[in-house]
C-alpha positions, 0 to 999 in steps of 0.5 A: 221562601223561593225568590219569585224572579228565577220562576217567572224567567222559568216559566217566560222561558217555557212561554217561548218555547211554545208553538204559535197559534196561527193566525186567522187567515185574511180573506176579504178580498176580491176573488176571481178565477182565472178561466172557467172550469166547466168539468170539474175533476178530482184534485189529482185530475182524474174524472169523480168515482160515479157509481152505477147510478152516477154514471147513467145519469151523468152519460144521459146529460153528457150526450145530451149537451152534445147534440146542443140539447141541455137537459137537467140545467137550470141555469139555461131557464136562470134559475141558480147554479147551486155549488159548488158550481157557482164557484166555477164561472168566470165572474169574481166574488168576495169575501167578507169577515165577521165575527159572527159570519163570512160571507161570499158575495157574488157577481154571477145572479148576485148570489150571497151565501152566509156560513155563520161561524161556530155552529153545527149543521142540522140534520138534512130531515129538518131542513127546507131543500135550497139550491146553495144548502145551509152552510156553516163555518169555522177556523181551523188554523190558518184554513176556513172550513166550510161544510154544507148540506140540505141542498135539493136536487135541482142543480149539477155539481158543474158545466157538465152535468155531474150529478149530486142527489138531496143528500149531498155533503160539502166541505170546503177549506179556504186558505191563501196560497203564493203569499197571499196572492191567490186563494185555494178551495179545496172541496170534498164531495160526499153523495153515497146516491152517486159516487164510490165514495167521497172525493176532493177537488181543487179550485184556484182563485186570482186576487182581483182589484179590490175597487172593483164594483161588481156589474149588474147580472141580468138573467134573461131567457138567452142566459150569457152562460148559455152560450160560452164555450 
């Protein structure tokens, strides 16, 4: 019979040899942006692909703002900002981990939204349309990958007016960057109603104090975002 030291050293050995796995990212922590983003570009910094369609809707609101007449904006009447719009102001949030759930907490209209982790998205036919759509979550490595849809047409993907229609997808992956001191969203956008084809777009966040108590946000009808520049 084969001594059983020598095989268990053999196979301790190839343990070792092994890849570790990567470790869940941590990500509860105050998060913040450093300025606000009100044109969102892609992550190579060139303006979205806009089709046909995507680029008369998106000329229409551009003039629009310009002649200090909004249209289309349901935040200057306090209704929510949609996403990934949401993302792109300049008021912090939070993330928090769960095993069955992450959550983002927001400053801005004291919005949250729940990706509950390992489930799969509905079809968009069997989904009531919501400003934030239905997001649902998972680990891949050291990223947290989010992916939403049945959002409604109310809302516009930033400041500007870019356009999205009912079908829009969206997945985020969440991860931190410069040793943990800031956190990256790295989110695509899939709407075939405006746009060539999907594109990507990056969001850097600052680490905020982990004390901070987020303040009351009161939406009136002189919105506080109404009059940034």
């Amino acid at each position: 019979m084969s001594p059983k030291i020598p095989l268990l050293a053999a196979l301790l050995a190839l343990v070792s040899t092994l890849p570790a796995a990567a470790a869940t990212p941590d990500l509860f922590q105050v998060w913040k942006l450093p300025k606000a983003i009100w044109t969102l570009k892609t992550a190579d910094g060139k303006t979205p692909p806009l089709n046909a369609a995507g680029k008369a809707l998106y000329e229409r609101r551009l003039a629009a703002r310009a002649a200090g007449k909004p249209i289309d904006d349901g935040v200057m009447s306090c209704l929510p900002h949609g996403y990934p719009r949401l993302l792109l102001s300049p008021y912090p949030f939070r993330i928090y981990q769960k095993p069955q759930f992450v959550a983002f907490v927001h400053e801005l209209h004291h919005v949250h939204r729940i990706a509950y982790l390992g489930e799969k998205n509905e079809p968009v036919e069997s989904l009531d349309p919501a400003y934030m759509g239905y997001p649902v979550a998972n680990y891949e490595g050291d990223r947290l990958v989010v992916t939403s849809n049945g959002f409604n047409e109310k809302t516009t993907l930033d400041r500007s007016g870019l356009p999205h229609g009912a079908g829009l997808k969206l997945t985020e992956s969440w991860g931190l960057i410069d040793g943990g001191k800031r956190l990256e969203a790295v989110v695509t956008i899939e709407d075939a109603q405006y746009y060539e084809k999907p594109w990507t777009a990056r969001v850097v966040f600052d680490k905020g104090d982990p004390d901070t108590q987020f303040a009351e946000y009161a939406c009136t009808d002189t919105n506080p975002e109404a009059k940034m520049k």
